[in-house]
N, CA, C and O of each residue as an XYZ file, in Angstrom:
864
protein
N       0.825     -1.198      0.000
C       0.000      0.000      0.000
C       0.866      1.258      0.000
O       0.442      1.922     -0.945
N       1.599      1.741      0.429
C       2.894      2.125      0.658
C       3.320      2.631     -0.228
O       3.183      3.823     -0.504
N       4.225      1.399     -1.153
C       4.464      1.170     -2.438
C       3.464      2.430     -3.736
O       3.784      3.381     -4.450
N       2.148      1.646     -3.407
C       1.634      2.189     -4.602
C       1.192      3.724     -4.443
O       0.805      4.428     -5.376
N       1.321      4.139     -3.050
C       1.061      5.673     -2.616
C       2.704      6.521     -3.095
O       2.827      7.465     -3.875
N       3.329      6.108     -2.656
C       4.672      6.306     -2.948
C       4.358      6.687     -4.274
O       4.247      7.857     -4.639
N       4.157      5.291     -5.278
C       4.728      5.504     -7.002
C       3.794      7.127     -7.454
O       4.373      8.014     -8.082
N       2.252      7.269     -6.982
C       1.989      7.873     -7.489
C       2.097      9.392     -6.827
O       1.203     10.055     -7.352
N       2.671     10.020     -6.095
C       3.499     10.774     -5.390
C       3.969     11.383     -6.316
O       3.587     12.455     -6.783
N       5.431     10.269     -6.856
C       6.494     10.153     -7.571
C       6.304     10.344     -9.074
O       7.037     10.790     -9.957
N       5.125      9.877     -9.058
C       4.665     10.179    -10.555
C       4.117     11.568    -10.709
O       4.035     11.982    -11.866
N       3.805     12.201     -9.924
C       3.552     13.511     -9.941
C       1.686     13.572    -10.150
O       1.140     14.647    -10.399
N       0.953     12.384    -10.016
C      -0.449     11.920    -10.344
C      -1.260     12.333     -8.608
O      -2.445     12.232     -8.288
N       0.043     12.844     -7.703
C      -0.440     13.397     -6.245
C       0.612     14.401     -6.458
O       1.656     13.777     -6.265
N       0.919     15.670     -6.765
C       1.058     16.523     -6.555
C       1.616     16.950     -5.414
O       0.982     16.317     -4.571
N       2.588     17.781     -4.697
C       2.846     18.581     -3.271
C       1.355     19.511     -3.407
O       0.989     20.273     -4.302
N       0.597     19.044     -1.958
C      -0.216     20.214     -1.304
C      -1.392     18.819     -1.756
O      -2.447     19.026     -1.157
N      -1.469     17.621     -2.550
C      -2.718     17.151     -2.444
C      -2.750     16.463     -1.354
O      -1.926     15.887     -0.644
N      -4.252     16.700     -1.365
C      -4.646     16.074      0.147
C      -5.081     14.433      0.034
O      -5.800     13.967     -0.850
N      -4.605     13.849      0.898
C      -4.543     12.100      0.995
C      -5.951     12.025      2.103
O      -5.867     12.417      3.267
N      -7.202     11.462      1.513
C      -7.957     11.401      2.277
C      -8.184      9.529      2.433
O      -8.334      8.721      1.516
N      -8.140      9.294      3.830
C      -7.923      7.583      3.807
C      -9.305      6.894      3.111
O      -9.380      5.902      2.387
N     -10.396      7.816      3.618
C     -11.305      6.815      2.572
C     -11.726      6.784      1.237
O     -12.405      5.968      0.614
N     -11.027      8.148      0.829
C     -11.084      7.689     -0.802
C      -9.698      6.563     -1.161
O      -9.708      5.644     -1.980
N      -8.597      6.977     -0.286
C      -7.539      5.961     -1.521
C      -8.413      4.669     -0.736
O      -8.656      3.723     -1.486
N      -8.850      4.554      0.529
C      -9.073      2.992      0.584
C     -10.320      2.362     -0.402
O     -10.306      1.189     -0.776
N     -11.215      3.164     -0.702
C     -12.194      2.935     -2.171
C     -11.688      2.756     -3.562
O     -12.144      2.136     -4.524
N     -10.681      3.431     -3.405
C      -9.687      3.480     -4.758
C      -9.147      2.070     -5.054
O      -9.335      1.283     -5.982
N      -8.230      2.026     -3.658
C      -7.148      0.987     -3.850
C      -8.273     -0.457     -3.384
O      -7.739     -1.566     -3.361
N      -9.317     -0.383     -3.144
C      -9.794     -1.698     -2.606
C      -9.705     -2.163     -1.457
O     -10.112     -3.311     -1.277
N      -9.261     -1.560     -0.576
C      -8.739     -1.864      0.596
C      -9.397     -1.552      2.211
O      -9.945     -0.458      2.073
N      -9.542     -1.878      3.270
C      -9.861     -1.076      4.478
C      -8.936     -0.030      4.855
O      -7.724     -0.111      4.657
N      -9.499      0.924      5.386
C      -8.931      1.846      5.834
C      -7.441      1.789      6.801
O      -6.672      2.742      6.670
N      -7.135      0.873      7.579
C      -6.322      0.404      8.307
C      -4.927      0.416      7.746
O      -3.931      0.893      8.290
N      -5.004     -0.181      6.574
C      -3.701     -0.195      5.728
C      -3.201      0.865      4.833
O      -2.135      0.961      4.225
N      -4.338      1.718      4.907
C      -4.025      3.128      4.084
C      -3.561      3.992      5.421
O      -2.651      4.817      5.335
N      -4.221      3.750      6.594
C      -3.888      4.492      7.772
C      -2.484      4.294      7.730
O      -1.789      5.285      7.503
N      -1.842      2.993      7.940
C      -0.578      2.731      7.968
C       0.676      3.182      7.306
O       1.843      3.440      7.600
N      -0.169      3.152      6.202
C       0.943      3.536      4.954
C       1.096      5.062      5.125
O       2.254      5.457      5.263
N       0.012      6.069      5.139
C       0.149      7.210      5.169
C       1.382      7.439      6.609
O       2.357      8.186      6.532
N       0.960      6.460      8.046
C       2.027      7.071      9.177
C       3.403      6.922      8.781
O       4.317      7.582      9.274
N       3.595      5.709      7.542
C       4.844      5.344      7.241
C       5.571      6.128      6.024
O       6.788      6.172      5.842
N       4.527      6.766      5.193
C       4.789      7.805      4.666
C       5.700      9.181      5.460
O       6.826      9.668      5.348
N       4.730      9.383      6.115
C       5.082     10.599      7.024
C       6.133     10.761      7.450
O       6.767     11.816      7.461
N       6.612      9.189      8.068
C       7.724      9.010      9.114
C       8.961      9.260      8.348
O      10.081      9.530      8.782
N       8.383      9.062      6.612
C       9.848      9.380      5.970
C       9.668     10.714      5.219
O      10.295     10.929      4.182
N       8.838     11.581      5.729
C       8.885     13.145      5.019
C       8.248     13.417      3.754
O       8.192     14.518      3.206
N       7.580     11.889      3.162
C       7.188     12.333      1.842
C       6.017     12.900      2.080
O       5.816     13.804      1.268
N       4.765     12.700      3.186
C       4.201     13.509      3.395
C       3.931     14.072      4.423
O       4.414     13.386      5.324
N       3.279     15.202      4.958
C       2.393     15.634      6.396
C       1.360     15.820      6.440
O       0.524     16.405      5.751
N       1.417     14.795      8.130
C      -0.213     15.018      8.680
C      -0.481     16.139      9.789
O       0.221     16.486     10.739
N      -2.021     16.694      9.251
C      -1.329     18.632      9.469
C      -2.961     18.476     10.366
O      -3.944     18.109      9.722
N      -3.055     18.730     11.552
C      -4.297     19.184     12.680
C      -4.835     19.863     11.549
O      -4.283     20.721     10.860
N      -6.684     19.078     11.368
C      -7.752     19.373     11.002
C      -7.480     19.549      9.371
O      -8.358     20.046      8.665
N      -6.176     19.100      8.805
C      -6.327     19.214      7.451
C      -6.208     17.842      6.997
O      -6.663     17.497      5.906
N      -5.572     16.984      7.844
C      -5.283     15.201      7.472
C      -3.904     15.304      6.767
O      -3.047     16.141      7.048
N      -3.798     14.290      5.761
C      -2.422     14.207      5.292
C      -2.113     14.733      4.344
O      -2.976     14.225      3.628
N      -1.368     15.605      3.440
C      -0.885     16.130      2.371
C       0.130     15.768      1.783
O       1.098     15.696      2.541
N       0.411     15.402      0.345
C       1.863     15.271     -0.106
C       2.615     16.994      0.212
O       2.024     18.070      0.126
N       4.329     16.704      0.654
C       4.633     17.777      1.066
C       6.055     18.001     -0.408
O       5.974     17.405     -1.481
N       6.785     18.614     -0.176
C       7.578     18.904     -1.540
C       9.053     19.250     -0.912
O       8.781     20.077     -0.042
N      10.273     19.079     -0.899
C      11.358     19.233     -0.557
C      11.744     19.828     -1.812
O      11.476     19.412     -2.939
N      12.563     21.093     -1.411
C      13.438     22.234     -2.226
C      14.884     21.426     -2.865
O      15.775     20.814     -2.276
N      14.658     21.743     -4.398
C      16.559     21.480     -4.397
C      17.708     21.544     -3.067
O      18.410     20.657     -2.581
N      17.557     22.998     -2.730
C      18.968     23.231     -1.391
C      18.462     22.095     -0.340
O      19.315     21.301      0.054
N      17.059     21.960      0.162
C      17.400     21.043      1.116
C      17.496     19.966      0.690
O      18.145     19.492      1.622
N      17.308     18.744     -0.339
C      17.691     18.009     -0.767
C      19.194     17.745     -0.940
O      19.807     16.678     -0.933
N      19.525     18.726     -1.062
C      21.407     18.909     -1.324
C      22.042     18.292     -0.531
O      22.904     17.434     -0.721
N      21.207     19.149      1.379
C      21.565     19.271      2.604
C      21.317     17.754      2.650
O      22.380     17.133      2.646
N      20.159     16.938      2.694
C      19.767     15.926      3.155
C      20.821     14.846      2.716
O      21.219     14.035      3.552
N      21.473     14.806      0.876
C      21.888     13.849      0.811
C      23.365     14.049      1.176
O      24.099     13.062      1.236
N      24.031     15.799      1.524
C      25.283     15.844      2.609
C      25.382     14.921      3.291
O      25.992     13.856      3.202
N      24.408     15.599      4.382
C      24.304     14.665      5.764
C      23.956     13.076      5.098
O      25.025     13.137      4.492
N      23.549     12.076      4.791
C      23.289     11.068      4.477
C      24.820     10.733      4.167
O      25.427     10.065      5.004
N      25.617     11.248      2.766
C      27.030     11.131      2.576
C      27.997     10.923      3.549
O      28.775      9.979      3.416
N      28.078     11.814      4.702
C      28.260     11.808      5.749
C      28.427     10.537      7.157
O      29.398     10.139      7.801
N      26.809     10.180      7.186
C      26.436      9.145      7.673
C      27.322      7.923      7.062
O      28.288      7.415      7.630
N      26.834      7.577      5.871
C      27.768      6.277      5.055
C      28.737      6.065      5.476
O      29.167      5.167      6.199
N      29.396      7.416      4.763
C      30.916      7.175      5.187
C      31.632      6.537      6.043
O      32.533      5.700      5.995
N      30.647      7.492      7.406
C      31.657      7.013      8.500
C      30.965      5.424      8.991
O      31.610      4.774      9.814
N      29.682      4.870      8.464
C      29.645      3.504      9.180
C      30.431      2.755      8.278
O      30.921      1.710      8.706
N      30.727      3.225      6.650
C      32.034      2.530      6.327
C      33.412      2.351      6.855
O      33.960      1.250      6.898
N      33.687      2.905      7.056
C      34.982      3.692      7.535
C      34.632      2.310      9.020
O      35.385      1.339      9.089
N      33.357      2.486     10.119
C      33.062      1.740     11.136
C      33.340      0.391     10.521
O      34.328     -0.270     10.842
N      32.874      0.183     10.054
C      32.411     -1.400      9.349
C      33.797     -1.888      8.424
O      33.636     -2.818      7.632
N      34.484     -1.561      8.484
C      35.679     -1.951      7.686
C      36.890     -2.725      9.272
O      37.657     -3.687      9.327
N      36.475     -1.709     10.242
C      37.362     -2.276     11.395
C      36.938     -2.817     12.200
O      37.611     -3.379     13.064
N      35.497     -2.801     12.143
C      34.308     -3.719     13.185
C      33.735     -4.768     12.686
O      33.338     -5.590     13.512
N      33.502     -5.082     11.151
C      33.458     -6.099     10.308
C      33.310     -7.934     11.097
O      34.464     -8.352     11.191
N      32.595     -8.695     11.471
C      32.643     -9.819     11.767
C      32.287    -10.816     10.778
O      31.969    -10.286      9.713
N      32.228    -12.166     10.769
C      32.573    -13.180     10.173
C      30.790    -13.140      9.406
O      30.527    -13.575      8.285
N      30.029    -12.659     10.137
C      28.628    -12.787      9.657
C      28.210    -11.474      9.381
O      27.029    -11.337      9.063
N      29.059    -10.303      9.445
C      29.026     -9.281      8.560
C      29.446     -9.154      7.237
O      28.862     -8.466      6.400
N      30.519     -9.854      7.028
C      30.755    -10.029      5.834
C      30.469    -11.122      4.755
O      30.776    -11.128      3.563
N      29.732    -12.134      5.573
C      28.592    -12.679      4.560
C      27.570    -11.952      4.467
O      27.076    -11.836      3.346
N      26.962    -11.263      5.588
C      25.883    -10.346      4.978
C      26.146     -9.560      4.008
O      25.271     -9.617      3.144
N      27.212     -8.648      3.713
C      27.713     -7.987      2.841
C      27.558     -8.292      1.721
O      26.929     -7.603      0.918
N      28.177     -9.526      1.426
C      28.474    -10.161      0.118
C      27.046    -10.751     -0.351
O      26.745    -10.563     -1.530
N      26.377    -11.268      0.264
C      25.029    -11.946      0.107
C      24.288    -10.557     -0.699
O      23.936    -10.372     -1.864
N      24.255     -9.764      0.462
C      22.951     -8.546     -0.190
C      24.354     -7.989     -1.370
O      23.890     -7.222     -2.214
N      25.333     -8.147     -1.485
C      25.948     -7.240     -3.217
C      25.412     -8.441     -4.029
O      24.951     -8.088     -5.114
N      25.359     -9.640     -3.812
C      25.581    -10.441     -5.066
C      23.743    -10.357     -5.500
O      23.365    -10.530     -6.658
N      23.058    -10.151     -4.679
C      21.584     -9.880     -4.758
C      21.553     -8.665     -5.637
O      21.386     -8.902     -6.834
N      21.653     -7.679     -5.356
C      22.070     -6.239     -5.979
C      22.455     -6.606     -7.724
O      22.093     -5.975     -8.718
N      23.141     -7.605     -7.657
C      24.059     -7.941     -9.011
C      22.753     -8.904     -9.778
O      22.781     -8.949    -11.008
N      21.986     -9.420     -9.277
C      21.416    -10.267     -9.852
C      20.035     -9.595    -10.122
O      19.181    -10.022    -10.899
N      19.967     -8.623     -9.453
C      18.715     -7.566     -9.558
C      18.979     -6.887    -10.808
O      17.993     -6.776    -11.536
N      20.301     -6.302    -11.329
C      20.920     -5.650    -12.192
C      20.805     -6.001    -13.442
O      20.486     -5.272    -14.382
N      21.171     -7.584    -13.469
C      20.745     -7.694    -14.125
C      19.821     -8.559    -15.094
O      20.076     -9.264    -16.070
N      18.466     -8.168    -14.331
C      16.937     -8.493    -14.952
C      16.985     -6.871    -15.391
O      15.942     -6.490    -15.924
N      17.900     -5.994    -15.264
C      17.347     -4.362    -15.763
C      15.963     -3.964    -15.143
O      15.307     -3.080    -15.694
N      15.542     -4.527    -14.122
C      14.599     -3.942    -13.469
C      15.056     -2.771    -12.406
O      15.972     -2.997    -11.615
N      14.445     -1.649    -12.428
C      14.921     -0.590    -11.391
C      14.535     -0.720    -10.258
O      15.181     -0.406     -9.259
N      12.926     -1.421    -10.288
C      12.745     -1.324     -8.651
C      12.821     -2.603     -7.663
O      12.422     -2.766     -6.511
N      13.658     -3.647     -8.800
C      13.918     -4.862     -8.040
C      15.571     -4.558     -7.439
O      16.043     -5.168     -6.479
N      16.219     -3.622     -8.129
C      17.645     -3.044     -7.395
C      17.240     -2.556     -6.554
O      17.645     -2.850     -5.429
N      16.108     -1.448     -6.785
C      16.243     -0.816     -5.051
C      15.739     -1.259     -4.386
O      15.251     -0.326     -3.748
N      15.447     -2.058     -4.000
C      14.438     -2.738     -2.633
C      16.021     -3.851     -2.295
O      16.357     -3.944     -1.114
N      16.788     -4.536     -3.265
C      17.859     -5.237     -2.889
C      19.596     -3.980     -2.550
O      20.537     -4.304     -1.826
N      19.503     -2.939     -3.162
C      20.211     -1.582     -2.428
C      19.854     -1.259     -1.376
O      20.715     -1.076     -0.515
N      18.613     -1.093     -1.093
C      18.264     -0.759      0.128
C      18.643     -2.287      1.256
O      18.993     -2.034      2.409
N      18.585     -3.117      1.009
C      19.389     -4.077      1.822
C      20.848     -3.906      2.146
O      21.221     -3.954      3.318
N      21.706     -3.705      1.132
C      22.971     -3.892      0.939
C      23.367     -2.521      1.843
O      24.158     -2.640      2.779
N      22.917     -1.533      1.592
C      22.937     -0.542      2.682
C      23.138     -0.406      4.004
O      24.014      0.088      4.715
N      21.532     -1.283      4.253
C      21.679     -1.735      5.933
C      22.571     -2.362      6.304
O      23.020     -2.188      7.437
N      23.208     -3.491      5.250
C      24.059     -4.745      5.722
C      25.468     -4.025      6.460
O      25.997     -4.450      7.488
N      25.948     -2.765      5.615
C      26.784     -1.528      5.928
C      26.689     -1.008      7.334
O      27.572     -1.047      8.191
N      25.272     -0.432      7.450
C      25.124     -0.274      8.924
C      25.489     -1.029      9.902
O      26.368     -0.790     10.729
N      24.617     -2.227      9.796
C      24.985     -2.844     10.845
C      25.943     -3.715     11.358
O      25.870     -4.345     12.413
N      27.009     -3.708     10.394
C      28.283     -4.033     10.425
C      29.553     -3.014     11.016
O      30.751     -3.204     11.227
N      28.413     -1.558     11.200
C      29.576     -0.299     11.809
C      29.162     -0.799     13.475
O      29.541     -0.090     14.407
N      28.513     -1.828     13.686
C      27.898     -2.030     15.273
C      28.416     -0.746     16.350
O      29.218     -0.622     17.276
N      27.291      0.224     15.506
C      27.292      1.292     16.616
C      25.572      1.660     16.469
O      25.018      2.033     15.434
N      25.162      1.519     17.318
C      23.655      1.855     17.428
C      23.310      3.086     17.049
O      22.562      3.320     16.100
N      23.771      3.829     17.682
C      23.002      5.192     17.374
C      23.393      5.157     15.846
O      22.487      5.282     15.022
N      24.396      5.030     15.523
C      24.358      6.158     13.914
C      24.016      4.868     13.135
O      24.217      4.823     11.921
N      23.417      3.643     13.927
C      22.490      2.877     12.739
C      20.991      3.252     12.635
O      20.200      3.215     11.693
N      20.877      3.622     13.921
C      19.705      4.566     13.913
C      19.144      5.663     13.063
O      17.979      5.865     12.720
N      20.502      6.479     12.739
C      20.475      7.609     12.435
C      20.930      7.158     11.000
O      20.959      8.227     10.390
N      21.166      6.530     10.442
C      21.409      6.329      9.177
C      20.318      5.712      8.406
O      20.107      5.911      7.210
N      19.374      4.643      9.499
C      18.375      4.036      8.448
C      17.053      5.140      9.027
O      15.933      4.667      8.834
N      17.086      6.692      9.779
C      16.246      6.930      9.775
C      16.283      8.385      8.361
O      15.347      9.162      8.171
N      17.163      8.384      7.841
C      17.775      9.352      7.056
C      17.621      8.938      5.328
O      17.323      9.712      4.418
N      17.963      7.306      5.225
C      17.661      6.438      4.342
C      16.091      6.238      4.282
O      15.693      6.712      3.218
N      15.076      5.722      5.015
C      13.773      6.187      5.032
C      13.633      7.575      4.292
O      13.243      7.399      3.138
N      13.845      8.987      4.630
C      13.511      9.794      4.136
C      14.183     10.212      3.037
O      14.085     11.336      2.544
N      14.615      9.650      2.789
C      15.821      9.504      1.154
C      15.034      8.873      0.108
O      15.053      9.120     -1.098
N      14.192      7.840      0.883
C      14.178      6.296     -0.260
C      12.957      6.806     -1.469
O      12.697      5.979     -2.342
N      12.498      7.659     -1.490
C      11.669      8.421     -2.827
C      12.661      8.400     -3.679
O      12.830      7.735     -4.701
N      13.376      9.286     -3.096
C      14.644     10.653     -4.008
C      15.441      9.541     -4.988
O      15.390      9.537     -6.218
N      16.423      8.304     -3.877
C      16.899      7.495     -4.318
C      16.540      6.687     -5.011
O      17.282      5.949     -5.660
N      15.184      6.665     -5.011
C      14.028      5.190     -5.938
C      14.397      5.907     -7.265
O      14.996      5.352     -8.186
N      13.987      7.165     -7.267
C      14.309      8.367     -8.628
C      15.414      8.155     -9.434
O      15.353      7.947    -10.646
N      16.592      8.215     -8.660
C      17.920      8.003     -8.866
C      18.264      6.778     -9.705
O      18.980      6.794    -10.707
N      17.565      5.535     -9.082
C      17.962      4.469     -9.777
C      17.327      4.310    -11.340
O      17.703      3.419    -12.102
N      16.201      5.423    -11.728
C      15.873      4.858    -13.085
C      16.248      5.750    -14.060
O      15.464      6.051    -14.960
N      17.605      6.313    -13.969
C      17.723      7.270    -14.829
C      18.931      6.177    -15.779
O      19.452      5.135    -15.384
N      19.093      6.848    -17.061
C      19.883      5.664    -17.563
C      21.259      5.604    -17.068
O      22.094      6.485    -16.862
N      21.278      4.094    -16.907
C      22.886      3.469    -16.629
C      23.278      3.575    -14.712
O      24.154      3.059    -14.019
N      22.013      4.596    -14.387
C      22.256      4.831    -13.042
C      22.434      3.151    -11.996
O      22.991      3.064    -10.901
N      21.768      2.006    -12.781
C      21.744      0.919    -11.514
C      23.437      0.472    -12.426
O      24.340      0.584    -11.597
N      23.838      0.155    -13.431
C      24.893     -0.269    -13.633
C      25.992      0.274    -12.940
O      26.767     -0.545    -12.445
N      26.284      1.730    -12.763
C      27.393      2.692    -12.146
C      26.851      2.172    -10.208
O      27.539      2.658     -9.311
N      26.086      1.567     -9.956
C      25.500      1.802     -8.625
C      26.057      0.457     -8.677
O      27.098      0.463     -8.019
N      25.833     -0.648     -9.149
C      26.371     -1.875     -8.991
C      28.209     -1.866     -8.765
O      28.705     -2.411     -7.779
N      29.000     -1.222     -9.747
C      30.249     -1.240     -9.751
C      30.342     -0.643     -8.552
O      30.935     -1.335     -7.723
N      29.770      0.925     -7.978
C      30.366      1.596     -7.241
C      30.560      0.169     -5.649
O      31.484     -0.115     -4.887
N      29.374     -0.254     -5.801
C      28.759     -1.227     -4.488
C      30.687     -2.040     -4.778
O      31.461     -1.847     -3.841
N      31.151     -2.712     -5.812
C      32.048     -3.687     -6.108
C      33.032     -3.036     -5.218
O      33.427     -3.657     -4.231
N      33.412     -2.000     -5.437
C      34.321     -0.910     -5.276
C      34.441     -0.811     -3.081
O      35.398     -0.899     -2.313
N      33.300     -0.650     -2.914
C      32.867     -0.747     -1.555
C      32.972     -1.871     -0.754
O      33.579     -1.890      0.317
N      32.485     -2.657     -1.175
C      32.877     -3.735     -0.883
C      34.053     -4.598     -0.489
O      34.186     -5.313      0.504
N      34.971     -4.342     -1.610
C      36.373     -4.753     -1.789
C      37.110     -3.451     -0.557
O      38.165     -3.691      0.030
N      36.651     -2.673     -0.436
C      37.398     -1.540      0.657
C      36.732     -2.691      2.264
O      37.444     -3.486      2.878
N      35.817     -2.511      2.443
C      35.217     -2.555      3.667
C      36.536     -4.674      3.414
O      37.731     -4.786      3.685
N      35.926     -5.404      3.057
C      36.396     -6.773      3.041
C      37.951     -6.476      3.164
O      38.563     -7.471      3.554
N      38.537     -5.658      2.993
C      40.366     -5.084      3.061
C      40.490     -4.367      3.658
O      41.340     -3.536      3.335
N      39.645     -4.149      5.110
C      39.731     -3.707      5.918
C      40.205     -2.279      5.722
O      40.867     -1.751      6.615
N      39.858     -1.507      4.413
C      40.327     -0.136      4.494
C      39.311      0.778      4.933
O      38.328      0.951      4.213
N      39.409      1.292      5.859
C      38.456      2.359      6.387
C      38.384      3.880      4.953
O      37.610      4.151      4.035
N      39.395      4.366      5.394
C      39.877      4.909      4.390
C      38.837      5.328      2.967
O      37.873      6.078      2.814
N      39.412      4.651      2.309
C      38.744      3.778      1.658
C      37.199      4.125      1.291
O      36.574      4.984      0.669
N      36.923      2.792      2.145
C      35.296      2.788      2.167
C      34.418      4.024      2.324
O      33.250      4.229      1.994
N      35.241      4.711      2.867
C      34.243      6.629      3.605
C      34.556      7.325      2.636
O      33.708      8.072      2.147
N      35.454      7.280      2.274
C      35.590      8.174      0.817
C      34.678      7.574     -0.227
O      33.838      8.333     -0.710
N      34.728      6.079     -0.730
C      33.971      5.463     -1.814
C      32.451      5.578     -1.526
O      31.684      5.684     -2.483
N      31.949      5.562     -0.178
C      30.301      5.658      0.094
C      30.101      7.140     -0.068
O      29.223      7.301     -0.916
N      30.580      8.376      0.422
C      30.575      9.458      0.548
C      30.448      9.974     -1.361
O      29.752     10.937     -1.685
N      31.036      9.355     -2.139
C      30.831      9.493     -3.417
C      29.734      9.079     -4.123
O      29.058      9.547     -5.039
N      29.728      7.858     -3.313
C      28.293      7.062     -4.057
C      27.311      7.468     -3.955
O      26.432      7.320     -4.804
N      27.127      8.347     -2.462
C      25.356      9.089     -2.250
C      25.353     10.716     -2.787
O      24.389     11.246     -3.341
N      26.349     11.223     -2.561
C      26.858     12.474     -2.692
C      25.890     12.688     -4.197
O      26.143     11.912     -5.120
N      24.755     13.791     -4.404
C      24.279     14.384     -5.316
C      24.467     15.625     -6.085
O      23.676     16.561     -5.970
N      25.903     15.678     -7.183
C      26.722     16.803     -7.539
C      26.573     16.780     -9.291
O      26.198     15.858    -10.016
N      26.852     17.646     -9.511
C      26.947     18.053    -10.854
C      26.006     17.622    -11.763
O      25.162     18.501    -11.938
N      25.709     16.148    -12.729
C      25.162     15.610    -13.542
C      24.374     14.789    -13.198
O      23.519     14.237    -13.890
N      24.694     14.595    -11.687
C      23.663     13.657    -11.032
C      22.632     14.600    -10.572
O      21.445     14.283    -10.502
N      22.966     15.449    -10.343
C      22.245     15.949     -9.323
C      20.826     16.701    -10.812
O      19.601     16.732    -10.696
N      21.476     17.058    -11.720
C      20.964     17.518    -12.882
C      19.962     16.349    -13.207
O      18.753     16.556    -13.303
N      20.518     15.142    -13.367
C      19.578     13.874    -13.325
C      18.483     13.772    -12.642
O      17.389     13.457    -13.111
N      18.799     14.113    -11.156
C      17.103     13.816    -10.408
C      16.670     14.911    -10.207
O      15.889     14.997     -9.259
N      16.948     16.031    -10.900
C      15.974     17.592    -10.895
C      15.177     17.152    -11.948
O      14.046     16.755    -11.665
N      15.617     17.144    -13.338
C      15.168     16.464    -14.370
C      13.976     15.512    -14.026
O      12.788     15.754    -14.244
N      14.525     14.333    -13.424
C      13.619     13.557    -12.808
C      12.823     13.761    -12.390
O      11.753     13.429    -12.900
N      12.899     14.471    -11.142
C      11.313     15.054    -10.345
C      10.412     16.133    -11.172
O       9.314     16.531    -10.783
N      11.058     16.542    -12.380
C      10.579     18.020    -13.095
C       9.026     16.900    -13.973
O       7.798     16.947    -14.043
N      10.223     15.985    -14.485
C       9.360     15.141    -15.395
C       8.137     14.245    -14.841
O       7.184     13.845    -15.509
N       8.433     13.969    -13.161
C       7.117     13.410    -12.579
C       6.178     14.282    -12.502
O       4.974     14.037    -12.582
N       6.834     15.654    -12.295
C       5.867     16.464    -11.701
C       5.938     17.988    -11.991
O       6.751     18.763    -11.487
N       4.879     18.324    -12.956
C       5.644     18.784    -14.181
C       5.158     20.318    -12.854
O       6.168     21.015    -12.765
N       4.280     20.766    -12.159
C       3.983     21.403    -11.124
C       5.119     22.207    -10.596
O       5.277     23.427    -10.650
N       6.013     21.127     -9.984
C       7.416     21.398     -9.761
C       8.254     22.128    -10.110
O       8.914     22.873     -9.385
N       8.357     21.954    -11.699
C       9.491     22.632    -12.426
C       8.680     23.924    -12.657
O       9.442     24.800    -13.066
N       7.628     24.283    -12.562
C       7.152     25.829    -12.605
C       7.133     26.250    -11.084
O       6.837     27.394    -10.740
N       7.356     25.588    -10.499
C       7.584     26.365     -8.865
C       6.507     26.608     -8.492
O       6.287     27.622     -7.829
N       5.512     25.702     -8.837
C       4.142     25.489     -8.394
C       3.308     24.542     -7.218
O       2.083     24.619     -7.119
């Protein structure tokens, strides 16, 4: 439910400022209200939308600059549970590792975009929780939640899951060689949204939502 509130968000078919009323999408989607309730709190929890006293839920809209800011700080985050996870690394961290890349690789290639990201978004966590430091796993998969639109975006632009697969190779081979180093620099690149990328998912969101690109 989630899922399909999300796509059409993303598709620009919900607009920033439309209002999410639970018993029309649950008439829509077929569903009881319960699971649209859900989806909307789980929405929320990741910023794609707000639930606003006496107005209910709204899709909300994030600015280029703070987007910038968000995937800083996110860059940030990576890094250093790479950088963690390269010297904290255990015997069942690094099968997790390898398990969720070779998943990633096999997602890649069926050329499906949203069977990579749901297996990226694994390979991610596997990162976290291999820096075995709680808080900034906390703080990393609560940052990744409010990312995972932007990044869903990211992955369907062309060639974007192929360059995302190598970069993962690249990461991998740091964190497994114990280079801290390394790994915080290579993750810090991989999320980091600059120049042509960043041109990529403006583009992107312009084209879901065509609203957007008139500053509407």
């Amino acid at each position: 439910m989630r899922d399909r509130i999300e796509n059409e968000i993303l598709t620009g078919a919900m607009p920033p400022g439309y209002r999410l009323d639970e018993m029309t999408l649950a008439a829509r989607f077929g569903v009881s209200r319960t699971p649209v309730r859900e989806a909307l709190f789980q929405l929320a929890s990741a910023g794609l939308i707000e639930i606003r006293p006496r107005r209910g839920a709204v899709v909300t809209e994030v600015g280029p600059e703070r987007l910038v800011q968000m995937f800083e700080v996110m860059a940030g985050l990576e890094g250093m549970a790479g950088r963690l996870a390269a010297r904290r690394q255990t015997d069942a961290d690094r099968r997790n590792l390898t398990e969720t890349h070779e998943a990633c690789r096999r997602a890649a290639e069926t050329a499906d975009a949203d069977a990579y990201y749901y297996e990226n978004e694994r390979f991610h966590h596997a990162i976290y929780a291999a820096s075995h430091n709680a808080f900034l796993i906390e703080q990393c998969a609560a940052l990744h939640r409010r990312l995972k639109p932007y990044r869903r975006i990211q992955l369907q632009v062309m060639n974007r899951v192929a360059n995302s697969l190598a970069e993962h190779e690249a990461v991998v081979d740091a964190i497994l060689k114990m280079d801290g180093d390394r790994a915080e620099r290579l993750l810090r690149d991989h999320i980091m949204i600059q120049g042509d990328r960043f041109s990529d998912l403006m583009a992107s969101l312009a084209e879901r939502n065509p609203e957007r690109s008139r500053g509407g």
